[in-house]
ChimeraX commands (.cxc) that place a marker at each C-alpha (Angstrom):
marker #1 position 17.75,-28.37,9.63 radius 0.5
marker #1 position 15.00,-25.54,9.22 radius 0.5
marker #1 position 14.04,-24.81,5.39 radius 0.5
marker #1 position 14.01,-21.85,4.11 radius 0.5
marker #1 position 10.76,-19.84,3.37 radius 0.5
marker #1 position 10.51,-18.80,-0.39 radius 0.5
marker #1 position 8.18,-16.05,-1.70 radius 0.5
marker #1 position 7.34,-13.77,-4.58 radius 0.5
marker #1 position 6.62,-9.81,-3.74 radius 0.5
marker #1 position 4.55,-8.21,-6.87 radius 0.5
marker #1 position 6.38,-4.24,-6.95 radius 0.5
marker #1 position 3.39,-1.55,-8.64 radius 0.5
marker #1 position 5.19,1.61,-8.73 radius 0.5
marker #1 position 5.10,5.11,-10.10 radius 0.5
marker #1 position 4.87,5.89,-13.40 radius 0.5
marker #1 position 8.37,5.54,-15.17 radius 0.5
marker #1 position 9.99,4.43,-11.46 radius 0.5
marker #1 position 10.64,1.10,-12.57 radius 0.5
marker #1 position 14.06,1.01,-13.60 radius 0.5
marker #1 position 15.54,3.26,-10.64 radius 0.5
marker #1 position 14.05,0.69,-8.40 radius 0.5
marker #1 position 15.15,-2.35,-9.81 radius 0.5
marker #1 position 18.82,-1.64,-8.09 radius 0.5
marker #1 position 17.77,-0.77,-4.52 radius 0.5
marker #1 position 15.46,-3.40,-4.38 radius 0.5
marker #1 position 17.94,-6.32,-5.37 radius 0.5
marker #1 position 20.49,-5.00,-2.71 radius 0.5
marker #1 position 18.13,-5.99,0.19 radius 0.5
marker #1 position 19.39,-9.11,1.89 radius 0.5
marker #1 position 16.46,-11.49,1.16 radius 0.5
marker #1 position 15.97,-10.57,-2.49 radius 0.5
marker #1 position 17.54,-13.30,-4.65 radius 0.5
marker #1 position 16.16,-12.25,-8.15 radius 0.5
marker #1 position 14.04,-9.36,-9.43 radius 0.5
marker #1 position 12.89,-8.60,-12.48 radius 0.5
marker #1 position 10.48,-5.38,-14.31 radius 0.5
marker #1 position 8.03,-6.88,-16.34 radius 0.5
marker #1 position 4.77,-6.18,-17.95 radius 0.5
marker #1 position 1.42,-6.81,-16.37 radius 0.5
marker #1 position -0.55,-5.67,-13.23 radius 0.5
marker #1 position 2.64,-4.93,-11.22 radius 0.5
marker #1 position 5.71,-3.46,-12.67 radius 0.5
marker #1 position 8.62,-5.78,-10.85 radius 0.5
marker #1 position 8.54,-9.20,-9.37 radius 0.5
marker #1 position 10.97,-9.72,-6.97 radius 0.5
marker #1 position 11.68,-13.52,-5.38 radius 0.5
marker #1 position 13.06,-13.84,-1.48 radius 0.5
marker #1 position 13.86,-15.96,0.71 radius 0.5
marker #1 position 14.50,-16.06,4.49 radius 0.5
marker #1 position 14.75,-18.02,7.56 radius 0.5
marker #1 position 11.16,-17.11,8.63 radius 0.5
marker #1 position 8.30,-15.16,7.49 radius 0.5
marker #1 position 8.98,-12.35,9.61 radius 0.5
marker #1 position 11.82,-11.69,7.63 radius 0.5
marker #1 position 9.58,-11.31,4.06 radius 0.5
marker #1 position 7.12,-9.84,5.46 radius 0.5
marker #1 position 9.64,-7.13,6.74 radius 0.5
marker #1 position 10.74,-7.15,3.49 radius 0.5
marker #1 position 8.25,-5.95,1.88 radius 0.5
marker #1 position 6.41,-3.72,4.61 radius 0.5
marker #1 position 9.35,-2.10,5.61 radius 0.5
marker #1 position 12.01,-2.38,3.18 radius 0.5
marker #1 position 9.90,-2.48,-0.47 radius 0.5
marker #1 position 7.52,-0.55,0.59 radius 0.5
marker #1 position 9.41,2.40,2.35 radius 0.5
marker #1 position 11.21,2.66,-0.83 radius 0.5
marker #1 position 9.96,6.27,-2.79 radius 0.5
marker #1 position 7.98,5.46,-5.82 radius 0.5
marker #1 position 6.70,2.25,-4.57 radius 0.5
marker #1 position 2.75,2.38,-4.83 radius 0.5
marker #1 position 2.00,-1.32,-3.55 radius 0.5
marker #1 position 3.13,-4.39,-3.13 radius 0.5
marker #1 position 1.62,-7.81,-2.96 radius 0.5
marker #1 position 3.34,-11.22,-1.57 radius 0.5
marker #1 position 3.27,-14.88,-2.39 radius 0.5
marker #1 position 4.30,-17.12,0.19 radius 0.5
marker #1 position 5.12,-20.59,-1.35 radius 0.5
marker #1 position 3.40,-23.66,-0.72 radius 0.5
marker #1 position 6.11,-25.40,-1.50 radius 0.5
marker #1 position 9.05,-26.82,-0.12 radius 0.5
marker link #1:1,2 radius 0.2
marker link #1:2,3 radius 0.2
marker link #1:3,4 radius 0.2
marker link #1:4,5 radius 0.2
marker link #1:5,6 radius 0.2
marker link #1:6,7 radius 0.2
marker link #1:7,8 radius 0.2
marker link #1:8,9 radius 0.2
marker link #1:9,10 radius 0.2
marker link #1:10,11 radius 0.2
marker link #1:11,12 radius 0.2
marker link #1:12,13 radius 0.2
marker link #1:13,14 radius 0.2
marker link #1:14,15 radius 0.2
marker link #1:15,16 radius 0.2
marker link #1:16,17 radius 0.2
marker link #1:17,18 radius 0.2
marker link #1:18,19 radius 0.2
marker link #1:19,20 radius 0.2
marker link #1:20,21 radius 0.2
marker link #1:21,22 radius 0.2
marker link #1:22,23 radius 0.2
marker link #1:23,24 radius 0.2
marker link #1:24,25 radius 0.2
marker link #1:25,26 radius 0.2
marker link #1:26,27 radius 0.2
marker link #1:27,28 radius 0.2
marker link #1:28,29 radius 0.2
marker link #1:29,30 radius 0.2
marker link #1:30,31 radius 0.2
marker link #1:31,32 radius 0.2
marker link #1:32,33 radius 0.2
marker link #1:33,34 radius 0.2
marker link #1:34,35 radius 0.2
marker link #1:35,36 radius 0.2
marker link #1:36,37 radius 0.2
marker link #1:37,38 radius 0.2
marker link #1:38,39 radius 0.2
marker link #1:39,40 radius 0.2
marker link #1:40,41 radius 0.2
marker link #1:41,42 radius 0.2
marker link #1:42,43 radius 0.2
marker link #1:43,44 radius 0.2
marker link #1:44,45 radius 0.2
marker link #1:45,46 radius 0.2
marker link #1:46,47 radius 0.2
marker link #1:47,48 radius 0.2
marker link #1:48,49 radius 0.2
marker link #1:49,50 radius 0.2
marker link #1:50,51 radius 0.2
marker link #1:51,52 radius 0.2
marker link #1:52,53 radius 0.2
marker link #1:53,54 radius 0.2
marker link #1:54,55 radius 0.2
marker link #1:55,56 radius 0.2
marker link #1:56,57 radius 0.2
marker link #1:57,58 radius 0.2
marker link #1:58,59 radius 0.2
marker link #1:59,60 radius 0.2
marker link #1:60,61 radius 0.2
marker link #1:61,62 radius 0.2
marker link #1:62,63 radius 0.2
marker link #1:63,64 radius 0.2
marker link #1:64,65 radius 0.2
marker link #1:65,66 radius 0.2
marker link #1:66,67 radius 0.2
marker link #1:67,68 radius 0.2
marker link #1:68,69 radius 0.2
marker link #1:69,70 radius 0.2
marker link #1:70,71 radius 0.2
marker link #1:71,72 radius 0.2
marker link #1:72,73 radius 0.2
marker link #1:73,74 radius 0.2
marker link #1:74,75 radius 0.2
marker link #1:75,76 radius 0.2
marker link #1:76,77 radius 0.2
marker link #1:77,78 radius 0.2
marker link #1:78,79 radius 0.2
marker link #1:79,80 radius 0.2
view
């Protein structure tokens, strides 16, 4: 049996674009928590997949092509 891969996408967005984003980006498939918070990036949203294809279309295609996303940055864990 294959693990699953588990990572963390950091979500900067627009000014005041937060809270409109928080829905559409927990209704992707792979997103199993995300929260705003306050720091360098605005949300912090956890996946997890069957492969890293599958976060890293996540974010490049799904977070990303989302209007008032700005950047995003991902954290593959290490861990099993």
């Amino acid at each position: 049996m294959c693990s699953m891969v588990h990572a963390f996408i950091m979500v900067k967005t627009g000014a005041g674009e937060s809270e409109q984003l928080l829905t559409p980006i927990r209704e992707f498939e792979t997103v199993t928590e995300a929260h705003i918070v306050a720091g360098a990036y605005d949300i912090i949203t956890e996946v997890e997949a069957d492969e890293v294809y599958d976060i890293l279309k996540t974010s490049s295609s799904n977070i990303q092509g989302l209007q008032g996303v700005t950047d995003t940055k991902t954290y593959i864990s290490m861990e099993d």
